[in-house]
N, C-alpha and C positions, 0 to 999 in steps of 0.2 A: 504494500500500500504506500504511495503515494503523498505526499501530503504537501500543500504549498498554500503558503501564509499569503494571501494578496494585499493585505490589510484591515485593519480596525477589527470587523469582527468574520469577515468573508476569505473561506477558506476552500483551497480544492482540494479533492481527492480523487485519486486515480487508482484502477487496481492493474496493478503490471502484467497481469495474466491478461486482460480481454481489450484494455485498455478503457473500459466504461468508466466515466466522472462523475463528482456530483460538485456543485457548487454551494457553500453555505454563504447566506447573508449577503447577496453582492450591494454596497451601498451604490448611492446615485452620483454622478458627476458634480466634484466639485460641492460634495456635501461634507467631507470628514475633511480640515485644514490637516496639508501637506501632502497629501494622499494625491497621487494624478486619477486618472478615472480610467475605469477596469475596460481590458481589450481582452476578451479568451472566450473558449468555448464549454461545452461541456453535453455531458450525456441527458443531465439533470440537476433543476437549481430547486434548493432547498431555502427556505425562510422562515426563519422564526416569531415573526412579527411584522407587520405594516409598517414601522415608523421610513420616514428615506434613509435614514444610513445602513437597512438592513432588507430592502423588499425590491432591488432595483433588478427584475427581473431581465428587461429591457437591454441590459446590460452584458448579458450574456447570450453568446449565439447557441443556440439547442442541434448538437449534432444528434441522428440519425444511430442509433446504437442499439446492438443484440441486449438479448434479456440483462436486465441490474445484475453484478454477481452480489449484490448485497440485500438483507433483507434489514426493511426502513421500520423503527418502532417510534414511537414519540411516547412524549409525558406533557400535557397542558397543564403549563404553573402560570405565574404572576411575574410582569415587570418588574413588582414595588411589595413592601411589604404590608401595604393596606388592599391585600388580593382583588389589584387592578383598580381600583378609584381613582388611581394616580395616573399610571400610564398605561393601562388594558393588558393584556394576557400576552404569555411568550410560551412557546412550543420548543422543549428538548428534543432532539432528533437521536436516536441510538442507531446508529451503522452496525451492522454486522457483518461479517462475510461469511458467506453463505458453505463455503468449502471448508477456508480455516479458522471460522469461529472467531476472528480477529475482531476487536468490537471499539468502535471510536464513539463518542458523545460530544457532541457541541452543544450548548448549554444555551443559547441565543445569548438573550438578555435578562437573565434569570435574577430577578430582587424580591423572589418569596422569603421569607422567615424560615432561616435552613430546618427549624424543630416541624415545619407544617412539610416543605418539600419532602425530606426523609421520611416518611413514613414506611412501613413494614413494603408495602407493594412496589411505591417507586424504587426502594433501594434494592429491592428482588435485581432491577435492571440498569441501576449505578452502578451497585457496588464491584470491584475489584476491574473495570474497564481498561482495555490493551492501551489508549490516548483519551484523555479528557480536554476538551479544549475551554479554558475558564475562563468568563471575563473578570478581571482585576482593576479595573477605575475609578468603582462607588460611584458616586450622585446617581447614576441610569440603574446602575445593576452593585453587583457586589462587588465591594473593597476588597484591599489585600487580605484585612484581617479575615473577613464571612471566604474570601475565596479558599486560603488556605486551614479556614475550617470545614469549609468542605469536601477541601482538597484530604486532609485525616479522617475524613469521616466517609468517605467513598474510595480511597486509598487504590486511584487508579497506578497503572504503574508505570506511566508518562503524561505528565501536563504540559501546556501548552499553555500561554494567558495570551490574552487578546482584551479589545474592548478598551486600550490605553493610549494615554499619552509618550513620548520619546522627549524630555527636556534636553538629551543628548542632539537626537536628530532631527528635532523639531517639527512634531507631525501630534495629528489628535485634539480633539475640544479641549479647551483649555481650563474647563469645570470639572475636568476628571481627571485621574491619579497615575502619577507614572510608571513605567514599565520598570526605572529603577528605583522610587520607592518601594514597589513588589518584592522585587530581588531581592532590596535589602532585608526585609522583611520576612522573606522566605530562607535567608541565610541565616539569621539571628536564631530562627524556629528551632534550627536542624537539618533542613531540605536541603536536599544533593541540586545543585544550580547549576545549568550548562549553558553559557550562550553562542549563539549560531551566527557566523556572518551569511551566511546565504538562505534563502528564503523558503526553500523544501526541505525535507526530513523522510526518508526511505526507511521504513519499520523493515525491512530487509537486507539493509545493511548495517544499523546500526542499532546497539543495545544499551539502552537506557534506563533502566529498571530505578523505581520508586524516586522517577528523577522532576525535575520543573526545569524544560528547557524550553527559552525566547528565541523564539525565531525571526528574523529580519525580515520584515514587508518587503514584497516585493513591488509596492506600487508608491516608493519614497522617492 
């Protein structure tokens, strides 16, 4: 599998076997500051929610592609911790692959009260995930603290954050938290921290176990 960070919260995946894609969250042109606007294609685009930095279908071209090898589950939670009053409802998507059981989660824009999200049934299909991909920026969705307690209490065995600012490479809304306050934060914990100059990530060549590693947008 495949994996290539486009930015903010929009991510591709590719399976190396058929080459069928999916596209998570593509945002809109010129909606996330620093970000350029998404040129790619894909099998299938996934979205977690209406807002424009996450629904920008438009944005991707829809290639023509034999059966999904993956089989698609979701979980409908909440933007916000007042169950949607705030910003309306965000949809978890769980990837699986259908051969080797490989299993990725992108989380959209998830701000429920992690005690109401965890319940006995959703964690059936969180818990112990091959790539979690979390957003880490608070004000929209969850902070570093709610991500990396989610991130111990779902104990996938590669993260990914998304959903942030770069005060380094200067990209991202500037009301949300950066990728290296995360880090640092994630380092302080006890978390194994990798960071990536290049913008993909091959679950096939490379092991990363019980790890948080940032991967570089590729749309900076």
């Amino acid at each position: 599998m495949l994996i290539k960070f486009i930015g903010h919260a929009c991510f591709k995946i590719r399976d190396n076997e058929t080459g069928y894609s999916v596209i998570f969250d593509p945002y809109q042109p010129d909606s996330v500051p620093g970000l350029k606007k998404i040129v790619d294609l894909a099998s299938e685009v996934l979205c977690s929610h209406e807002h424009f930095d996450h629904n920008s279908r438009d944005s991707v071209k829809v290639e023509k592609a034999s059966e999904s090898p993956y089989l698609v589950e979701y979980i409908d939670t909440w933007h916000d911790p007042e169950k949607g009053s705030l910003r309306g409802p965000n949809r978890i998507h769980i990837l699986t692959d259908k051969k080797t059981g490989e299993k990725l989660i992108h989380y959209g824009d998830i701000g429920e009260v992690l005690d109401d999200l965890l319940t006995e049934e959703n964690l059936a299909l969180l818990k112990d995930a091959d790539v979690a991909l979390i957003p880490v920026g608070g004000t929209y969705t969850y902070d570093a603290d709610e991500a990396l307690a989610l991130i111990d209490r779902t104990t996938p065995k590669l993260t990914i954050p998304m959903h942030f600012r770069s005060e380094d490479a200067g990209f991202g809304f500037d009301n949300i938290g950066s990728i290296e306050n995360f880090l640092r934060k994630a380092h302080e914990t006890g978390h194994a921290v990798n960071v990536s100059r290049v913008c993909f990530y091959d679950t096939a060549e490379y092991d990363l176990k019980d790890c948080i590693l940032a991967i570089r947008p590729q749309n900076i």
